[in-house]
PDB file of the backbone (N, CA, C, O) and the ligand in Angstrom, with CONECT records:
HET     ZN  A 101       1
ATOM      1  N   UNK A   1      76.895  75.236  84.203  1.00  0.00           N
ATOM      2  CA  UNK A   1      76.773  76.667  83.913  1.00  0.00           C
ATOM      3  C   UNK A   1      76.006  77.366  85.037  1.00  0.00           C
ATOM      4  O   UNK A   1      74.961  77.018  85.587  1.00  0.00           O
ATOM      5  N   UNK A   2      76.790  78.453  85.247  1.00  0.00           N
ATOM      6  CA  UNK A   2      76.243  79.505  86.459  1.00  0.00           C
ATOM      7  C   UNK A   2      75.436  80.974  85.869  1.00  0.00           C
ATOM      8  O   UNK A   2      75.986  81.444  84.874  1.00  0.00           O
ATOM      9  N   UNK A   3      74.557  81.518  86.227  1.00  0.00           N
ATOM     10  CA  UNK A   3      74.294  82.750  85.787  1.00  0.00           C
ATOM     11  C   UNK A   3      74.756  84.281  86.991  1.00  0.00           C
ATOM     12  O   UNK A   3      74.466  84.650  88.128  1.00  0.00           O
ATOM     13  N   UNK A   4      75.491  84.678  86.005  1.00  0.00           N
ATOM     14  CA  UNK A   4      76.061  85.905  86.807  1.00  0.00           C
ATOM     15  C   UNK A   4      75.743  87.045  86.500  1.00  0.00           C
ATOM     16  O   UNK A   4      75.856  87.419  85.333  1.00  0.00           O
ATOM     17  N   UNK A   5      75.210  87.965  87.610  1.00  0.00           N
ATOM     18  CA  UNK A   5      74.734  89.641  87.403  1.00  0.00           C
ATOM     19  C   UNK A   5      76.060  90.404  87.551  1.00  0.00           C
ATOM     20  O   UNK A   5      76.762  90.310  88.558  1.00  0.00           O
ATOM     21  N   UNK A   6      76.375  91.209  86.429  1.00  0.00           N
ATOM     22  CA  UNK A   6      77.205  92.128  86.362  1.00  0.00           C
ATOM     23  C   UNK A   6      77.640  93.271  87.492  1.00  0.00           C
ATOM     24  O   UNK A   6      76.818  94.127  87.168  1.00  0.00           O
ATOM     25  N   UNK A   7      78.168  93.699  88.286  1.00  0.00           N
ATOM     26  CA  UNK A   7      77.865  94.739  88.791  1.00  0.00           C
ATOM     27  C   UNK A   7      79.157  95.013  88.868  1.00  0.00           C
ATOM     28  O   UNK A   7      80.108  94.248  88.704  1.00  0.00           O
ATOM     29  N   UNK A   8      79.142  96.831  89.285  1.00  0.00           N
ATOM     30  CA  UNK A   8      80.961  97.642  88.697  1.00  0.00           C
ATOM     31  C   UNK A   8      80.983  98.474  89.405  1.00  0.00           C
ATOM     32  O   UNK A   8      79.921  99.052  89.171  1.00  0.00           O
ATOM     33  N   UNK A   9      81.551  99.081  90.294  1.00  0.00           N
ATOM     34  CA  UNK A   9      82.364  99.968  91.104  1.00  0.00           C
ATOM     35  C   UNK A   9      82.167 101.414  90.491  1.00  0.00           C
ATOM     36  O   UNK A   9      83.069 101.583  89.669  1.00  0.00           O
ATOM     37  N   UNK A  10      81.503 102.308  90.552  1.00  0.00           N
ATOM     38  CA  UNK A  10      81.252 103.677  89.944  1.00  0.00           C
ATOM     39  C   UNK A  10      82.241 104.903  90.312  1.00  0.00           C
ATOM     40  O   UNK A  10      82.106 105.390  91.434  1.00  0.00           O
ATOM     41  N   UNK A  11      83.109 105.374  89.550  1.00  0.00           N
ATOM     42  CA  UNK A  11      83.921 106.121  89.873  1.00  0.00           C
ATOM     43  C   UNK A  11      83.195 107.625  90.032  1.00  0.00           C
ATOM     44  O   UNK A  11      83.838 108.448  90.684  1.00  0.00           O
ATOM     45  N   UNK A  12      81.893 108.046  89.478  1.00  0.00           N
ATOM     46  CA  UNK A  12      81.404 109.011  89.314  1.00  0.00           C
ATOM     47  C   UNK A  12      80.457 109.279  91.260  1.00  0.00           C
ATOM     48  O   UNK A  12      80.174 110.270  91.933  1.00  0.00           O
ATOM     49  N   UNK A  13      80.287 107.709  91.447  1.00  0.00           N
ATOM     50  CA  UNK A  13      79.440 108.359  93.141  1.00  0.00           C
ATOM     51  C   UNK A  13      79.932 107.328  94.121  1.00  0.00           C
ATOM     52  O   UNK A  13      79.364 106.971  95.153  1.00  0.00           O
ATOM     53  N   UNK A  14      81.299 106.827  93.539  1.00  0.00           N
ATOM     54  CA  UNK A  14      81.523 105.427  94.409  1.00  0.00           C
ATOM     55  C   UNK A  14      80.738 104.484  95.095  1.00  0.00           C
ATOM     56  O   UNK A  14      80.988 103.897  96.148  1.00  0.00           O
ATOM     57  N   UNK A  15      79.507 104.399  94.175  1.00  0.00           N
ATOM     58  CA  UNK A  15      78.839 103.346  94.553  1.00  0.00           C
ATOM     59  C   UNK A  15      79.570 101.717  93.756  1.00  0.00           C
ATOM     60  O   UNK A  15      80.650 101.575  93.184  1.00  0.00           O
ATOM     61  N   UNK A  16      78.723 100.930  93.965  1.00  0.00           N
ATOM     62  CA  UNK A  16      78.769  99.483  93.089  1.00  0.00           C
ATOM     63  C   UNK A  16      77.259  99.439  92.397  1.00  0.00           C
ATOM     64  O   UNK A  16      76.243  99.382  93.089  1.00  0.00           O
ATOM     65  N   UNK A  17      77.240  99.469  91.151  1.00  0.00           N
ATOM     66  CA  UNK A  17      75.627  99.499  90.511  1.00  0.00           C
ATOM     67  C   UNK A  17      75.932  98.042  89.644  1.00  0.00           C
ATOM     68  O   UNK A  17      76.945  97.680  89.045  1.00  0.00           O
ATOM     69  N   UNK A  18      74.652  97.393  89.840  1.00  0.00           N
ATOM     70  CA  UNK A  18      74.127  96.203  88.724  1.00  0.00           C
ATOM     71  C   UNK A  18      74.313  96.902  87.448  1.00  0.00           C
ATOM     72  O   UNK A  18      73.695  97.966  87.418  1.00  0.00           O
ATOM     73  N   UNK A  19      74.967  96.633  86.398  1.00  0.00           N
ATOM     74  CA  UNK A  19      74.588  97.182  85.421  1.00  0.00           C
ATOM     75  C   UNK A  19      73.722  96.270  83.906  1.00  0.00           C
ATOM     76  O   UNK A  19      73.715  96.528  82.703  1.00  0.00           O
ATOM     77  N   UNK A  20      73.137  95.260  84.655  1.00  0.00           N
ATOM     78  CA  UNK A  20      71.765  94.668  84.042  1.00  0.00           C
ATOM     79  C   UNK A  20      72.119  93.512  83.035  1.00  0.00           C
ATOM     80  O   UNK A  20      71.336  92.778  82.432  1.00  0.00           O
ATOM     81  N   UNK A  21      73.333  93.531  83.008  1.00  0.00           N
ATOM     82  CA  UNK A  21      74.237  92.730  82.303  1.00  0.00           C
ATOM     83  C   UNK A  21      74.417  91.161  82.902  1.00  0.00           C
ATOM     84  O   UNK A  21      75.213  90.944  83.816  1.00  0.00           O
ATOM     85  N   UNK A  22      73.636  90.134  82.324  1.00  0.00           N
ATOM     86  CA  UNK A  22      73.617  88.698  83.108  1.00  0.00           C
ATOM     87  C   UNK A  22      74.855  88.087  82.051  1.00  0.00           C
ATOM     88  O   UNK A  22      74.871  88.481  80.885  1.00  0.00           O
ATOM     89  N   UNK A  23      76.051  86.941  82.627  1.00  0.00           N
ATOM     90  CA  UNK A  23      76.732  85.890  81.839  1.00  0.00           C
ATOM     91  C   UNK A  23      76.009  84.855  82.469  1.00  0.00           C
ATOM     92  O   UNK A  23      75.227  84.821  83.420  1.00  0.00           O
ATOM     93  N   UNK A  24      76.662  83.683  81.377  1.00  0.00           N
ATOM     94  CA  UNK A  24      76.633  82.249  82.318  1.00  0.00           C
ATOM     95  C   UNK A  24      78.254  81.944  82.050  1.00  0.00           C
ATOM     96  O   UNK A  24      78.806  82.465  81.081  1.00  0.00           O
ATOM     97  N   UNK A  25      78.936  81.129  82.902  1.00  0.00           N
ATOM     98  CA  UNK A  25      80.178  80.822  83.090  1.00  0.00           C
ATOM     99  C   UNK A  25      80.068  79.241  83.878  1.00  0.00           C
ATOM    100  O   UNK A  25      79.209  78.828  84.658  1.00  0.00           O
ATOM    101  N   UNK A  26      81.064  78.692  83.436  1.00  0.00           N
ATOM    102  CA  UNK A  26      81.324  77.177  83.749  1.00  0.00           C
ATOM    103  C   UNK A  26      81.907  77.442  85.374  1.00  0.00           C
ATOM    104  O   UNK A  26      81.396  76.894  86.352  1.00  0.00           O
ATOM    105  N   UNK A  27      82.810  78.177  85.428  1.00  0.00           N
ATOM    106  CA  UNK A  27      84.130  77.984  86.415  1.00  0.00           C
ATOM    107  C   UNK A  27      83.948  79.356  87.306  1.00  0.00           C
ATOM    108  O   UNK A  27      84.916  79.813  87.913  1.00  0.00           O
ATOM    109  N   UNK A  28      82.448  80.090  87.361  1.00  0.00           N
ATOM    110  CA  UNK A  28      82.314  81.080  88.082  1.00  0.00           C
ATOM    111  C   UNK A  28      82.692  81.145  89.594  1.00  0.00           C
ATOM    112  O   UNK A  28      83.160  80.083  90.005  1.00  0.00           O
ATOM    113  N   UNK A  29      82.608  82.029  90.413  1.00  0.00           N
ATOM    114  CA  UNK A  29      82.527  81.873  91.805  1.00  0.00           C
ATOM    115  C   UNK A  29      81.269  81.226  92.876  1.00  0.00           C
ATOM    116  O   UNK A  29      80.115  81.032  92.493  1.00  0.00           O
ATOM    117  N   UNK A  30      81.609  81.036  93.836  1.00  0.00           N
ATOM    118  CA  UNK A  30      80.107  80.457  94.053  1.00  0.00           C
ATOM    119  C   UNK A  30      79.349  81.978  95.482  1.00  0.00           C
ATOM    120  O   UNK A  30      78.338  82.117  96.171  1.00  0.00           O
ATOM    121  N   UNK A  31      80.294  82.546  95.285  1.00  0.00           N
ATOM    122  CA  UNK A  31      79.571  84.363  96.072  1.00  0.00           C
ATOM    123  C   UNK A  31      80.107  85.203  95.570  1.00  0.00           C
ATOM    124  O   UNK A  31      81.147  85.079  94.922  1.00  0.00           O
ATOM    125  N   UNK A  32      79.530  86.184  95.760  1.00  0.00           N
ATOM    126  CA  UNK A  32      79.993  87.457  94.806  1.00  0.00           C
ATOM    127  C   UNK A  32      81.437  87.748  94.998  1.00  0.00           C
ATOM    128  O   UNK A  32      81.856  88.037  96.119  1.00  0.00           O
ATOM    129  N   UNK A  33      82.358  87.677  93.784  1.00  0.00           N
ATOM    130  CA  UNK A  33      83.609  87.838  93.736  1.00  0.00           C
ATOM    131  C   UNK A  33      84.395  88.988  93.180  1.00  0.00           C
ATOM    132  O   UNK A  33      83.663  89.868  93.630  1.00  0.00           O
ATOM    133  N   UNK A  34      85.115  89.494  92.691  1.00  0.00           N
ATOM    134  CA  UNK A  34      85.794  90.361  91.923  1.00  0.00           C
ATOM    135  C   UNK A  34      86.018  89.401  90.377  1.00  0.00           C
ATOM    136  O   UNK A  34      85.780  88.194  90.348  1.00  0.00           O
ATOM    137  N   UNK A  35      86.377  89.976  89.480  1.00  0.00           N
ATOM    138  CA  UNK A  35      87.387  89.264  88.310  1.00  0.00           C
ATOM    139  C   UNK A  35      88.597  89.111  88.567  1.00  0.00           C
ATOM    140  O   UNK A  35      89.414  88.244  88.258  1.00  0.00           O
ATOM    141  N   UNK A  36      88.658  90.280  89.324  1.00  0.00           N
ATOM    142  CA  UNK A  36      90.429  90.041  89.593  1.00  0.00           C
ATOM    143  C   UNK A  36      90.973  88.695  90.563  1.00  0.00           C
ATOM    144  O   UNK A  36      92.056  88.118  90.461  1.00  0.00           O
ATOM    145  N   UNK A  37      89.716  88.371  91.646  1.00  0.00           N
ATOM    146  CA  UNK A  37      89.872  86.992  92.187  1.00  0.00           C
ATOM    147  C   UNK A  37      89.612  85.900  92.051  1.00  0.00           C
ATOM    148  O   UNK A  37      89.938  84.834  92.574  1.00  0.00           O
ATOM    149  N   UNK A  38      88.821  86.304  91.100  1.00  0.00           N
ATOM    150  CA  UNK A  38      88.437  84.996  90.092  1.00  0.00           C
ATOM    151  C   UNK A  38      88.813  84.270  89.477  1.00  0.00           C
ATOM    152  O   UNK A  38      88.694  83.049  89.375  1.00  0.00           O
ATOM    153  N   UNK A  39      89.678  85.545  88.662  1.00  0.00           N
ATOM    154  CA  UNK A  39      90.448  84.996  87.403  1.00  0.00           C
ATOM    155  C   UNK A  39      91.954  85.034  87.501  1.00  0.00           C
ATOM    156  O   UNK A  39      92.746  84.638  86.645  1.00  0.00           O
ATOM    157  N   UNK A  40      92.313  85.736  89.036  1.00  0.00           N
ATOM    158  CA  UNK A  40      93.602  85.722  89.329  1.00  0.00           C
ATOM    159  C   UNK A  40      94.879  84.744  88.516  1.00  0.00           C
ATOM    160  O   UNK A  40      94.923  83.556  88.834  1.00  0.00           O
ATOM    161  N   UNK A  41      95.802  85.219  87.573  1.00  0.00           N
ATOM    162  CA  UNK A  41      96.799  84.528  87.172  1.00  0.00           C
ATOM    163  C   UNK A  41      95.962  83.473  85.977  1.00  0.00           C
ATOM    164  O   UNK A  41      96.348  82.339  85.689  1.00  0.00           O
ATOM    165  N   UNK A  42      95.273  83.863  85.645  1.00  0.00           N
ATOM    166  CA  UNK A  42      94.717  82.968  84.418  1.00  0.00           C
ATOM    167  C   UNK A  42      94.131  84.472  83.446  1.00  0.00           C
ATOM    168  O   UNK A  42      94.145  85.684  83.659  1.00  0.00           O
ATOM    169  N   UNK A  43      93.545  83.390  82.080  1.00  0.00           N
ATOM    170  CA  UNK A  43      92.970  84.231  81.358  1.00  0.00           C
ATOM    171  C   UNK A  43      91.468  84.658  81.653  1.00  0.00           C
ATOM    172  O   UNK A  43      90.651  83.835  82.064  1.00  0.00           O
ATOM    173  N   UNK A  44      91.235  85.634  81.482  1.00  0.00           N
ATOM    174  CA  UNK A  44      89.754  86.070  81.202  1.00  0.00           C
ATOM    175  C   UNK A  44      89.186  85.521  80.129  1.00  0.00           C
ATOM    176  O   UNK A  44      89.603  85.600  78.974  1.00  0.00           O
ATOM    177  N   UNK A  45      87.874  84.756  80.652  1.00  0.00           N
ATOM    178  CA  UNK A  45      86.699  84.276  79.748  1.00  0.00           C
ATOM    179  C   UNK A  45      86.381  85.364  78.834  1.00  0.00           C
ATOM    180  O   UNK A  45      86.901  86.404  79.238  1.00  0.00           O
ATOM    181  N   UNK A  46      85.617  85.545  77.578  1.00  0.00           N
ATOM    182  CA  UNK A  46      85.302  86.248  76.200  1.00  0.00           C
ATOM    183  C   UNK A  46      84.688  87.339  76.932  1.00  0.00           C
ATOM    184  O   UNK A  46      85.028  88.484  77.232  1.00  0.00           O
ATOM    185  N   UNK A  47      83.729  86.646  77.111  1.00  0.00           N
ATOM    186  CA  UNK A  47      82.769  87.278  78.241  1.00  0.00           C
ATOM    187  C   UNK A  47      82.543  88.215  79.160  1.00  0.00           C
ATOM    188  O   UNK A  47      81.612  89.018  79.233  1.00  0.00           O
ATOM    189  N   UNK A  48      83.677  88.017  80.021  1.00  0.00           N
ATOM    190  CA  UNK A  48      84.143  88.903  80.710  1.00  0.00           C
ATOM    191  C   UNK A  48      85.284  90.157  80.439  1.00  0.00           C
ATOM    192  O   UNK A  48      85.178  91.278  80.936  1.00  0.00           O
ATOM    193  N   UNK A  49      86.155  89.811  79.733  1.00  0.00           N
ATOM    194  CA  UNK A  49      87.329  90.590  79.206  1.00  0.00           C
ATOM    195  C   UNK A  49      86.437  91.550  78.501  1.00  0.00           C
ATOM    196  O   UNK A  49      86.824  92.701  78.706  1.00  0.00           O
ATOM    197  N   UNK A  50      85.387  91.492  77.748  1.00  0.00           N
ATOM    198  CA  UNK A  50      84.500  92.335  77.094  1.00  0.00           C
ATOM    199  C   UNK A  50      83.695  93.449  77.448  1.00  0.00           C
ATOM    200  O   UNK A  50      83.225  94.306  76.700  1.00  0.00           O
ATOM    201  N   UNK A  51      83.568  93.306  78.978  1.00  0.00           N
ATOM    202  CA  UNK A  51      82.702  93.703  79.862  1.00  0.00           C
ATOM    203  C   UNK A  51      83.610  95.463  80.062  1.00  0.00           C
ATOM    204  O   UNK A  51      83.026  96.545  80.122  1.00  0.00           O
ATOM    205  N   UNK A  52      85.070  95.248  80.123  1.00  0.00           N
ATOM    206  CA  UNK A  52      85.701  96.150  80.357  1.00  0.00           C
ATOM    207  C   UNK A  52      85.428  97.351  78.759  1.00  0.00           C
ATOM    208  O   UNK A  52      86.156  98.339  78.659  1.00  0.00           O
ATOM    209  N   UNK A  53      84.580  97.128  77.912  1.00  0.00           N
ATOM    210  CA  UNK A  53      84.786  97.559  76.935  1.00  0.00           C
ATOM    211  C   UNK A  53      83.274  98.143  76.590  1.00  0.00           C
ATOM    212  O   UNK A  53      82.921  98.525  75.474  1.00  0.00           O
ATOM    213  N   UNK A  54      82.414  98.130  77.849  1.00  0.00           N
ATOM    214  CA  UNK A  54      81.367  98.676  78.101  1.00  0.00           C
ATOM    215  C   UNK A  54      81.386 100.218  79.131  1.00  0.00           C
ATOM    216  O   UNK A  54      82.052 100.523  80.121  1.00  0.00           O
ATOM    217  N   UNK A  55      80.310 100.957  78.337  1.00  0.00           N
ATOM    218  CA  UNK A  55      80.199 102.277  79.190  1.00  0.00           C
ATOM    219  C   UNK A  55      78.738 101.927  80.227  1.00  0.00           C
ATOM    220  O   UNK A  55      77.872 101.074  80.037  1.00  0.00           O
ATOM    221  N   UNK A  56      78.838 102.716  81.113  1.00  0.00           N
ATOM    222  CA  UNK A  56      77.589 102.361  81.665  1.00  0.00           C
ATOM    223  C   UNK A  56      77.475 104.040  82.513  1.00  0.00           C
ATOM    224  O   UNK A  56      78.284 104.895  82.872  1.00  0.00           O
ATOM    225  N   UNK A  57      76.023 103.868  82.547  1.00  0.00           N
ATOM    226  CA  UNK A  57      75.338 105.192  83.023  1.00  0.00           C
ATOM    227  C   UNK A  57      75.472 105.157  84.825  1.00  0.00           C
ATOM    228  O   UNK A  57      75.333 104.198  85.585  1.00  0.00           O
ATOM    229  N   UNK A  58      75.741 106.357  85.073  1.00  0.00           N
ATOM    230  CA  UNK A  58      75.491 106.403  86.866  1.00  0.00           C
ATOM    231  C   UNK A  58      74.147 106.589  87.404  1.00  0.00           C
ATOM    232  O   UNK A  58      73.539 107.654  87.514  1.00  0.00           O
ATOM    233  N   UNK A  59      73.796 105.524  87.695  1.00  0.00           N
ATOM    234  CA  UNK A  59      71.980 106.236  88.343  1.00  0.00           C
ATOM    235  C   UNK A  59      71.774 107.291  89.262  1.00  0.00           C
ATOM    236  O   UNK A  59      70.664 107.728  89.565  1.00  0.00           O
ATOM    237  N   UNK A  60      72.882 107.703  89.711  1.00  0.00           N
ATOM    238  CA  UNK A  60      72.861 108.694  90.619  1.00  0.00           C
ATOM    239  C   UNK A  60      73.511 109.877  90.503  1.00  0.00           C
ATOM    240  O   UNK A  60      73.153 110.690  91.355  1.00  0.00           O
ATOM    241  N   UNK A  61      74.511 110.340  89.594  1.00  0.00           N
ATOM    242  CA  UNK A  61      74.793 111.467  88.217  1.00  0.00           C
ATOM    243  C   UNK A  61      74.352 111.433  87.285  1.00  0.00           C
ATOM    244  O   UNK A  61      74.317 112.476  86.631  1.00  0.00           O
ATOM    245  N   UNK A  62      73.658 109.930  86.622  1.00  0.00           N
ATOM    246  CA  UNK A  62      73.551 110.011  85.056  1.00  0.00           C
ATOM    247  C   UNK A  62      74.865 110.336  83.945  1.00  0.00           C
ATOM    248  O   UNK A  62      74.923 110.778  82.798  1.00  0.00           O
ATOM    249  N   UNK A  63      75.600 109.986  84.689  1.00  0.00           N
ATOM    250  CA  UNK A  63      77.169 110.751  83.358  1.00  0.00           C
ATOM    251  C   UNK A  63      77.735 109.002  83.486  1.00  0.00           C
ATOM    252  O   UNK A  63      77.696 108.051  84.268  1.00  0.00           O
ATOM    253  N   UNK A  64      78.213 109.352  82.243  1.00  0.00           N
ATOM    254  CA  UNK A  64      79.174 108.025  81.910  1.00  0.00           C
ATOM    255  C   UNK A  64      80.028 107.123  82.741  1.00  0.00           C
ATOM    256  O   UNK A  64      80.854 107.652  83.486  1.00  0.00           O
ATOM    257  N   UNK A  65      79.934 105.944  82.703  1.00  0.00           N
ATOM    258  CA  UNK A  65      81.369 105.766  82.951  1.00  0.00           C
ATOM    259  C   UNK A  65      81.825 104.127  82.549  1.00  0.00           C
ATOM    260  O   UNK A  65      81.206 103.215  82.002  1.00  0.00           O
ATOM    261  N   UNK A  66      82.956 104.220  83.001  1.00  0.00           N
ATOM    262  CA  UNK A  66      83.838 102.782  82.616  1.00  0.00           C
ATOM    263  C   UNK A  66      84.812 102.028  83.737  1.00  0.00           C
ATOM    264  O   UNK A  66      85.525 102.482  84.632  1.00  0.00           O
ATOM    265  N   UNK A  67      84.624 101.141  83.444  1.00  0.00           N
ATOM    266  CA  UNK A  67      85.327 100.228  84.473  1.00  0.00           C
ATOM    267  C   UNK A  67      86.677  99.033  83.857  1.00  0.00           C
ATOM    268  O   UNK A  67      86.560  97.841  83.574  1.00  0.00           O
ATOM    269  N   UNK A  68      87.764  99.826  83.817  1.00  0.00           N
ATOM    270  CA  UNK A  68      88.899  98.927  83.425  1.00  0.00           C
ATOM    271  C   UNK A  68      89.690  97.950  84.460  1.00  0.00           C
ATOM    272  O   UNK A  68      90.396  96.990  84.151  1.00  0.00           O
ATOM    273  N   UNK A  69      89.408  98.411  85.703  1.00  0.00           N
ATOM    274  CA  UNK A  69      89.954  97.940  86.629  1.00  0.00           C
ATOM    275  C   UNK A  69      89.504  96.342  87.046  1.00  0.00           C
ATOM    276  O   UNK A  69      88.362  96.240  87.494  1.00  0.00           O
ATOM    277  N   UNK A  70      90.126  95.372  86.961  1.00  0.00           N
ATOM    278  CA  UNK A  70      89.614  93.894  87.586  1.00  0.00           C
ATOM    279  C   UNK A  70      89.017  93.811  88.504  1.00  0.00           C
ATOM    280  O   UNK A  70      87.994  93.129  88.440  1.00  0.00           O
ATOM    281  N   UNK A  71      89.298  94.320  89.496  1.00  0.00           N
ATOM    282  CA  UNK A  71      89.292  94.368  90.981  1.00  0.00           C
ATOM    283  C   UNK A  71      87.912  94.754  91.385  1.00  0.00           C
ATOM    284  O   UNK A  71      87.368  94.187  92.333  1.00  0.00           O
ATOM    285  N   UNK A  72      87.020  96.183  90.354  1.00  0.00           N
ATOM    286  CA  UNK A  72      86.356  96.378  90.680  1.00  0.00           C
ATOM    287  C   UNK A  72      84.789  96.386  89.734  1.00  0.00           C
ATOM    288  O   UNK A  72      83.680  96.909  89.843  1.00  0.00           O
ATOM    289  N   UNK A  73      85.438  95.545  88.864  1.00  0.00           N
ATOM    290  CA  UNK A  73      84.112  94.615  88.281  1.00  0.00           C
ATOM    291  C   UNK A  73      83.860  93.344  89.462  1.00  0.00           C
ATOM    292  O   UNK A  73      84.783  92.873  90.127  1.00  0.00           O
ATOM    293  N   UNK A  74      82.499  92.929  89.563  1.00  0.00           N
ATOM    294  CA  UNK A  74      82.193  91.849  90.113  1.00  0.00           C
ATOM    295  C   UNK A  74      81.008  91.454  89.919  1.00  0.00           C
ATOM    296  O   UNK A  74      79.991  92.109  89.689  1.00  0.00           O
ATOM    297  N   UNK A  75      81.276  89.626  90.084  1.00  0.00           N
ATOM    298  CA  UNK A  75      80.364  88.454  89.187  1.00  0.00           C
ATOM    299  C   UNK A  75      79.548  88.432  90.713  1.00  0.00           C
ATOM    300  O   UNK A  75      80.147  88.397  91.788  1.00  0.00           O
ATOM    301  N   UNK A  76      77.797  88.467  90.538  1.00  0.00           N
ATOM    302  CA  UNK A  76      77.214  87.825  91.443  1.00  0.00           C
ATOM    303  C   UNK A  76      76.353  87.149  91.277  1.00  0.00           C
ATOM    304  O   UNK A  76      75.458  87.442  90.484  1.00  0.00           O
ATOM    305  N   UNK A  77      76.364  86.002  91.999  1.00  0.00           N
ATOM    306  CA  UNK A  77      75.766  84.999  91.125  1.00  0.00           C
ATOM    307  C   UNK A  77      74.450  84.983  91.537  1.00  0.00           C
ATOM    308  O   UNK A  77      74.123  85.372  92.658  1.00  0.00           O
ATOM    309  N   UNK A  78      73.434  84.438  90.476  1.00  0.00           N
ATOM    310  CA  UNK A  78      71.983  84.661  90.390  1.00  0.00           C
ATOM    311  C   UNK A  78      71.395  83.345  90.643  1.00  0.00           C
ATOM    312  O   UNK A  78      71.412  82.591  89.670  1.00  0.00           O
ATOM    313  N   UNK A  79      70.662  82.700  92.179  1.00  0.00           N
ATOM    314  CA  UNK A  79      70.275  81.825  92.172  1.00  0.00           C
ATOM    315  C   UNK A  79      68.872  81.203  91.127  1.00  0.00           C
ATOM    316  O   UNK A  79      68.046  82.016  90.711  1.00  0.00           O
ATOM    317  N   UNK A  80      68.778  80.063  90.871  1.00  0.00           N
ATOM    318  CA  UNK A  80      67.741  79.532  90.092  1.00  0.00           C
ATOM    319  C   UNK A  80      66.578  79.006  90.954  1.00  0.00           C
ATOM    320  O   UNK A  80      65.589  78.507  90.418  1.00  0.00           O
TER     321      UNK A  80
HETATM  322 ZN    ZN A 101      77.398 105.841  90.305  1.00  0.00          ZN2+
END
């Protein structure tokens, strides 16, 4: 098991923000990856597929937002 920091592509300031959100995953990447390259042609872990079903705040508008896109969620992994 790996521990991974959430972080998502902000459509509101096109940044990429942590959004504070840690998994652990068996079959993670071993550098910061996308989902979409991760999980390319397979299923999404619980875990992750879930993630798309989160809102998250812009630290730099403060207004909502969401991230459906694979590509621009990404797992980075948290050394021990
Ligand atoms: Zn933002």
């Amino acid at each position: 098991m790996a521990k991974y920091s959430i972080h998502v592509f902000c459509n509101e300031c096109t940044d990429v923000h942590p959004t504070g959100i840690v998994i652990n995953l068996d079959d993670g990447p071993v550098n910061k990856a996308s989902i979409g390259d991760t999980y390319a042609g397979k299923e999404l872990p619980i875990e992750v597929a879930t993630l798309k079903n989160n809102t998250f705040t812009c630290p730099n508008t403060s207004k909502p937002f969401s991230q459906s896109d694979n590509d621009q969620v990404f797992l980075v992994p948290i050394s021990n």
